[in-house]
N, C-alpha and C positions, 0 to 999 in steps of 0.2 A: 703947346696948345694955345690957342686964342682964348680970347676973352667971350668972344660971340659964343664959341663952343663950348665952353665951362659951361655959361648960362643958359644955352639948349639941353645940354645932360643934364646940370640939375631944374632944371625943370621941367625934364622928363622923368626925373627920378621924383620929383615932388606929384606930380599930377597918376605916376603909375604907384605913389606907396598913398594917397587918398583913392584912388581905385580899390584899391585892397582892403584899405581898411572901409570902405562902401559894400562891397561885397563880404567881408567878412561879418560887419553889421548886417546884413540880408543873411546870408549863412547862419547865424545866432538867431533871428529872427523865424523864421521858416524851420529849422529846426526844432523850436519852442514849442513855434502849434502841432510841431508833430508829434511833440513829445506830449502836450498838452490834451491831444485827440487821440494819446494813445494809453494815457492815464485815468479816462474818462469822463472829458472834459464837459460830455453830453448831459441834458439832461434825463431824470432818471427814465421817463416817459420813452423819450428818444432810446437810450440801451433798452428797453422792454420790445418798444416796434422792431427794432433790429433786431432783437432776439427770437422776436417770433416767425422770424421764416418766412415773413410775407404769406400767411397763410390766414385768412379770419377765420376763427372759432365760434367767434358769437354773431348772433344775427345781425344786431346793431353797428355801428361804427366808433370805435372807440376815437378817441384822441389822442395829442400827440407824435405825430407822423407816423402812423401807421398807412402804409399804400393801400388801394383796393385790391379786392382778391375774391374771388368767387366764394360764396360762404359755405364752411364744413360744418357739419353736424358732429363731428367727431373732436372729443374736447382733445387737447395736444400733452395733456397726464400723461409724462414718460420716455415719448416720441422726439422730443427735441432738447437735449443733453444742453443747452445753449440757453433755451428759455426756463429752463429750471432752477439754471446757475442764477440767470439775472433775478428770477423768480427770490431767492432765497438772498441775494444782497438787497433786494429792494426790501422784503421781510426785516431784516438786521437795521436796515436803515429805518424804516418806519417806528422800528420796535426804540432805538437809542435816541432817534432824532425825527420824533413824528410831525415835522412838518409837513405843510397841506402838499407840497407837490413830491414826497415820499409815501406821506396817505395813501396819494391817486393813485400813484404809478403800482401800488403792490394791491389794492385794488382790483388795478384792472389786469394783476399777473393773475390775481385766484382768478379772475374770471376766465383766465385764457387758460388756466387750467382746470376749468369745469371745476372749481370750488364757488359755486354763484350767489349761494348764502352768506357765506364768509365776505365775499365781495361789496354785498348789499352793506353788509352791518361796518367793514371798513370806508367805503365809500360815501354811506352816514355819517360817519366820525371825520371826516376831513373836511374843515372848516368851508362853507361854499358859499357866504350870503355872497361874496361879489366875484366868485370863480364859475365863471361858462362852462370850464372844459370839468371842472368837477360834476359839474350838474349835469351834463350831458354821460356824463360817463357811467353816474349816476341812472341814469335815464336807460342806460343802456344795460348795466347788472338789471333793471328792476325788467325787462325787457325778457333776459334769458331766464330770471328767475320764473315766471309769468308761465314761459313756454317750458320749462324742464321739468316744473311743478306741479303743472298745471293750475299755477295758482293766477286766476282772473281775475282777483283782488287785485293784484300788481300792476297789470296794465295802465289803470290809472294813475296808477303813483308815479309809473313810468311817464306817462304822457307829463305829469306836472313838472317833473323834474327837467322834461326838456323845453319846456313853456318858461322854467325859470333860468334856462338856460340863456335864451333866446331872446328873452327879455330883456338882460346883460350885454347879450350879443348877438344881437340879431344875423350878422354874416356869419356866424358859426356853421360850418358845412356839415359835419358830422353831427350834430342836432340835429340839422333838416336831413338828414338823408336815414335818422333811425326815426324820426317822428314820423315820414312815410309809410313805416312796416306797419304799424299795429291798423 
């Protein structure tokens, strides 16, 4: 064998074993986040919107990526084996570790399960002087509560909560699209 030829195979042999280990580092990589977004990498907001079926419950717009969806009158108590599970880990997590965007997200699960009192007095409690998406969410328990109640007292508190919303963050889309209904 030549000398030219040695130094062509190993340096085929060096440029196809950095291939490998290129792609093996991409393989580990891409793996992770799969493993990552399959451990629930989301936030807790995010597994609630997914949970809920793409379906709105409440008149208002909640937060958190939830899609739009023609609105039901019909609370989802029972009907979706999926939102009840997240419903009750966002519970657990609120109750061990009530930080504000654990607060929110279980929150806005009583609401989507027609619990809208419970919702009102959680969504209280979740610290909002400089949270949009709390006060809009807010805005939007105080909204169902108003219309399920019939309590007209609420409306007001609802429209405040989305003025302090807005204040914060004025592109907030889901603030402007529940401050429209009342």
């Amino acid at each position: 064998m030549t000398t030219a030829g040695a130094k062509r195979r190993s340096g085929t042999g060096m440029r196809s074993g950095a291939s490998s280990v290129a792609a093996a580092l991409l393989a580990i990589a891409v793996g992770g986040g799969i493993w990552a977004i399959a451990r629930g990498a989301k936030s807790p907001a995010h597994r609630l919107a997914a949970a809920s079926g793409g379906q709105r419950e409440v008149e208002g717009r909640l937060t958190g990526g939830f899609s739009y969806a023609p609105f039901s009158r019909t609370p989802a108590t029972g009907k979706n084996a999926a939102l009840l599970a997240v419903a009750g880990e966002l519970q657990h997590a609120a109750q061990t570790d009530p930080t504000p965007a654990n607060l929110q997200a279980y929150g806005a699960a009583q609401l989507l399960l027609g619990r809208t009192e419970d919702a009102v007095v959680t969504l209280q409690a979740t610290p909002s002087e400089h949270n949009a998406t709390a006060l809009a969410d807010l805005g939007v328990a105080r909204l169902a509560l108003s219309s399920s109640t019939d309590r007209a007292d609420e409306l007001p508190r609802a429209a405040e909560a989305l003025e302090q919303a807005l204040a914060i963050d004025p592109r907030l889309p889901e603030a402007w699209f529940t401050k429209a209904i009342p």
